[in-house]
VOPAGU-2260 file (C-alpha; in pm, 1 decimal, decimal comma):
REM VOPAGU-2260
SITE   aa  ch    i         X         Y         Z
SITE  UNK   A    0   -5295,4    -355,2   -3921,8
SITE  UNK   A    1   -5207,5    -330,5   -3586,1
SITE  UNK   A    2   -5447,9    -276,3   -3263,4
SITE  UNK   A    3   -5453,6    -260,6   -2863,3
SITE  UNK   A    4   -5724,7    -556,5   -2764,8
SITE  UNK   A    5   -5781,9    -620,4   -2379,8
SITE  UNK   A    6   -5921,4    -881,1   -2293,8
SITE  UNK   A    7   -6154,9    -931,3   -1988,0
SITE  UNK   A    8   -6150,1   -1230,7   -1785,4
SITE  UNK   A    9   -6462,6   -1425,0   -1890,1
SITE  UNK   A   10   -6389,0   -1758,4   -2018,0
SITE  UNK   A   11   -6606,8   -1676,6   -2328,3
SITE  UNK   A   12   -6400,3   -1427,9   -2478,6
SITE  UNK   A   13   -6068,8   -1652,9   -2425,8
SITE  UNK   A   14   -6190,9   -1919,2   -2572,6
SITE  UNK   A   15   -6192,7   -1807,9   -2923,4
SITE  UNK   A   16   -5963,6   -1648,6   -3156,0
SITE  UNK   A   17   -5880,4   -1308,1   -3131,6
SITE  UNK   A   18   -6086,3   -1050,4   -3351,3
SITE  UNK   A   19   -6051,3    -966,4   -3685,2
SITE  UNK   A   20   -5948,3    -612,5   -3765,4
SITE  UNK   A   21   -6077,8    -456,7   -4093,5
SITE  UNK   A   22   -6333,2    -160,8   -4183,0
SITE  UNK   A   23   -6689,4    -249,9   -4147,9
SITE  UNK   A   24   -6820,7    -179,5   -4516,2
SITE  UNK   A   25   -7134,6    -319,2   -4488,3
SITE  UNK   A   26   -7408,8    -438,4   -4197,5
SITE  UNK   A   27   -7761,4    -607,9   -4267,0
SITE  UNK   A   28   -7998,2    -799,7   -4024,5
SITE  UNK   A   29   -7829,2   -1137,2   -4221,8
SITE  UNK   A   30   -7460,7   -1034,3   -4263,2
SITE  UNK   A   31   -7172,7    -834,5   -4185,9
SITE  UNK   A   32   -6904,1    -715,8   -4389,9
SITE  UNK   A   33   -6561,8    -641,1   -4330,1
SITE  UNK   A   34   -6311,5    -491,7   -4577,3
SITE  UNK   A   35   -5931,2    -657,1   -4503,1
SITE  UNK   A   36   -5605,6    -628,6   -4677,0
SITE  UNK   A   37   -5662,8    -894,8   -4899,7
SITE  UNK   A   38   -6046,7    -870,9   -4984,3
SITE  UNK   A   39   -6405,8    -897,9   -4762,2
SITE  UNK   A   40   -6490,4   -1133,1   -4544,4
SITE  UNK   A   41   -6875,9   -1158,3   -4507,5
SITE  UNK   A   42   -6998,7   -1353,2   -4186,1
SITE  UNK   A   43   -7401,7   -1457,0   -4126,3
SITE  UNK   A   44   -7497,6   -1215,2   -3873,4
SITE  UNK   A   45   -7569,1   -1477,0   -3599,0
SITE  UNK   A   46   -7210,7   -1607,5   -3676,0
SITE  UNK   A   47   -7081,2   -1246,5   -3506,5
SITE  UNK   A   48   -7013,5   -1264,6   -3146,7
SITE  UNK   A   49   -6923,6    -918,3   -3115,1
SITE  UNK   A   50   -6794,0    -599,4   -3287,2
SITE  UNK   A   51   -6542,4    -334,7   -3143,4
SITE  UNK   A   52   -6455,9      10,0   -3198,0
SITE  UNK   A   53   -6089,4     -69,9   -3343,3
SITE  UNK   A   54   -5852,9     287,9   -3224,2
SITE  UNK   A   55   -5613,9     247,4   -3579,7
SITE  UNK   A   56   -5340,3     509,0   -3665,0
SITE  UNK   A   57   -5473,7     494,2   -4026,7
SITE  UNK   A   58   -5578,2     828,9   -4092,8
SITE  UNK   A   59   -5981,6     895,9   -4164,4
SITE  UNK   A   60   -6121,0     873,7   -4503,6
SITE  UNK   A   61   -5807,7     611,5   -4568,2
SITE  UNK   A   62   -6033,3     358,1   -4647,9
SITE  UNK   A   63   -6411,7     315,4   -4670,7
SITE  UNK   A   64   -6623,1     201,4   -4365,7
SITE  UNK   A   65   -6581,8     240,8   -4023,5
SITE  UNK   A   66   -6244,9      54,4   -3821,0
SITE  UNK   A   67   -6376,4    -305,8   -3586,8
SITE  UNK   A   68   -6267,6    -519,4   -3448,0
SITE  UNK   A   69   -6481,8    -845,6   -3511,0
SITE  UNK   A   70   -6504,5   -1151,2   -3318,8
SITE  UNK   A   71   -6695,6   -1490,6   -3469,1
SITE  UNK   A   72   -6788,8   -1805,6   -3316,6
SITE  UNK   A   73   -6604,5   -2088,9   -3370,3
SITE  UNK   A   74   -6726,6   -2307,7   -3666,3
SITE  UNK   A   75   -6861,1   -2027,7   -3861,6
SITE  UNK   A   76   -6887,6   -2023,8   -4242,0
SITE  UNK   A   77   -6811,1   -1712,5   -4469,0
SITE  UNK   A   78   -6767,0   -1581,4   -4762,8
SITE  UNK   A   79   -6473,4   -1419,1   -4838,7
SITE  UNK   A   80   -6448,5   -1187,3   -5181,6
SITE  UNK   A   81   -6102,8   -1032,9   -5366,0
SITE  UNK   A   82   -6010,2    -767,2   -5570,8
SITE  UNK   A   83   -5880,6    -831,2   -5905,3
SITE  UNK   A   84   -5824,3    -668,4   -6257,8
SITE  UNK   A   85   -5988,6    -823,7   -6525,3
SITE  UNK   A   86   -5861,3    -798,9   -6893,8
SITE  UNK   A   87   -6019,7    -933,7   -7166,4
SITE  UNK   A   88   -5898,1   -1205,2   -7377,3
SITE  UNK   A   89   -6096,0   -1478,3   -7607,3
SITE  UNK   A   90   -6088,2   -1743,6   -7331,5
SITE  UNK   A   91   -6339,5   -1745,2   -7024,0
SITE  UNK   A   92   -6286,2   -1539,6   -6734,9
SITE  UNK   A   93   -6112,0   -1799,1   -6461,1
SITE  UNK   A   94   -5839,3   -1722,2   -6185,4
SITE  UNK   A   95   -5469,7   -1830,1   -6186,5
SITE  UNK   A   96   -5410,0   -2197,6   -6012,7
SITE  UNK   A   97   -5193,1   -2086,8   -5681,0
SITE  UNK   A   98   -4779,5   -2112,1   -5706,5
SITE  UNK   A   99   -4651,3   -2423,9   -5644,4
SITE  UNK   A  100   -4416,1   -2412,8   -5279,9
SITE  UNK   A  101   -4164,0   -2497,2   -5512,8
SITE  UNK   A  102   -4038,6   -2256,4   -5757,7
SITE  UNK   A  103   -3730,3   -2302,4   -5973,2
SITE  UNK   A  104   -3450,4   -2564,8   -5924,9
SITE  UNK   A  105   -3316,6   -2498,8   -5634,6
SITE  UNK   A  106   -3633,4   -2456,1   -5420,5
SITE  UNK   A  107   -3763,5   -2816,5   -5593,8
SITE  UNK   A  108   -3479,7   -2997,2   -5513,6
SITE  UNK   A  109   -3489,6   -2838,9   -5097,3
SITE  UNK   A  110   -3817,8   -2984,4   -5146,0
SITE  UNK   A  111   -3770,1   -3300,5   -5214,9
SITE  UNK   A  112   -3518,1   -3360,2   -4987,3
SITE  UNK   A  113   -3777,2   -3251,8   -4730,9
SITE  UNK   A  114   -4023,5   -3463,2   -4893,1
SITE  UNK   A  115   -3735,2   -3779,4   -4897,0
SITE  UNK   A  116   -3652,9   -3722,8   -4550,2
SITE  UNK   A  117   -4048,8   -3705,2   -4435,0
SITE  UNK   A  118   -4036,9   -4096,7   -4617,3
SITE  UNK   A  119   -3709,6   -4201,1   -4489,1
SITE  UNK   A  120   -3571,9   -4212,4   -4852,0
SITE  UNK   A  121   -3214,8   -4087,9   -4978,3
SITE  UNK   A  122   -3187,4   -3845,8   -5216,4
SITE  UNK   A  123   -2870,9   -3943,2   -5410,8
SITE  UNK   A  124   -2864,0   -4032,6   -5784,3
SITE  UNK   A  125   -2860,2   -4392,6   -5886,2
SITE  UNK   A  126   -2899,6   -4526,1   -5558,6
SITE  UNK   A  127   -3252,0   -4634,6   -5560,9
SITE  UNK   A  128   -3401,0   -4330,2   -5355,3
SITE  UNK   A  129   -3549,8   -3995,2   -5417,9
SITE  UNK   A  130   -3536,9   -3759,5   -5759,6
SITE  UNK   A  131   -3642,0   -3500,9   -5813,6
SITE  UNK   A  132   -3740,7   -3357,7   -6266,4
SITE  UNK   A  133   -3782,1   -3024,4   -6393,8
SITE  UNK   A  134   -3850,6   -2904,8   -6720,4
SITE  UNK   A  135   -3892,5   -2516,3   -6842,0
SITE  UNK   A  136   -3975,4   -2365,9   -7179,0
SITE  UNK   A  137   -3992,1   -2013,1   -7227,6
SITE  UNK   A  138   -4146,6   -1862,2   -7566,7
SITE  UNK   A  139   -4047,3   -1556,1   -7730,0
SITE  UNK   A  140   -4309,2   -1323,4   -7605,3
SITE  UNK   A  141   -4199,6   -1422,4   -7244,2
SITE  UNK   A  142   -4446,2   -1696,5   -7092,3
SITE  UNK   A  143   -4275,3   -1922,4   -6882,6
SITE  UNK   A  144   -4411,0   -2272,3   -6858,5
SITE  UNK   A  145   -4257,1   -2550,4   -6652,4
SITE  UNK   A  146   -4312,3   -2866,5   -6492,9
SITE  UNK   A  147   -4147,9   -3064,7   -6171,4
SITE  UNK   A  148   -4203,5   -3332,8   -6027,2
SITE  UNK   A  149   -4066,0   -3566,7   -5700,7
SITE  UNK   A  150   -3998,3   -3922,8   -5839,7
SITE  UNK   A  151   -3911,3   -4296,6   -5625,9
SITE  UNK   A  152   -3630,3   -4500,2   -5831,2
């Protein structure tokens, strides 16, 4: 989402971030909803320093609510709410842990030489420095477990 902000020169208004742009979905005398990419945000009403008319290229009836631009005060709490499918299964309903940074071999071992480096360590084998262990096990109807880990010798 992409949008043409100008900015006057009052000290205020450059002194915090620039506004968020989403569709306004919802708009009590509490909170304030905005619908983004990834999910709502919902700020406290006093948290809202002000709200725009946001000119999109999104054509109308694209998605619900009405295109802002919202600005909030520095410091402010809010919720913020996702999407998601939910299939049943016979365990309780939780969300996936996020991805590790490193994924696979390759990317675990560039990350702990990153990780060495940081600590002034070396990363050869056998010399008393940094290692780096990964272990994968995949089952025959496809789940893919592993584990890795950065080691000192």
């Amino acid at each position: 989402m992409t949008g043409a902000l100008h900015r006057s020169g009052s000290t205020a208004v450059a002194s915090t971030s620039p506004p968020l742009p989403g569709y306004l979905v919802a708009a009590t005398e509490r909170s304030i909803s905005l619908r983004v990419g990834d999910g709502t945000w919902t700020f406290h009403r006093t948290d809202v320093l002000d709200i725009a008319r946001w000119d999109t290229a999104t054509t109308p009836g694209s998605c619900e609510g009405r295109p802002v631009l919202v600005r909030v005060r520095s410091g402010a709490t809010a919720d913020f709410t996702q999407r998601r499918r939910v299939e049943l299964t016979d365990r309780p309903l939780t969300l996936a842990p996020d991805l590790s940074p490193a994924r696979g071999e390759d990317e675990l071992r560039r990350q702990t030489e990153i990780w060495a480096r940081g600590l002034e360590l070396t990363t050869r084998p056998g010399v008393g420095g940094a290692t780096m262990t990964c272990c994968q096990t995949r089952s025959l109807h496809g789940s893919d477990d592993g584990i890795a880990c950065d080691s000192l010798d």
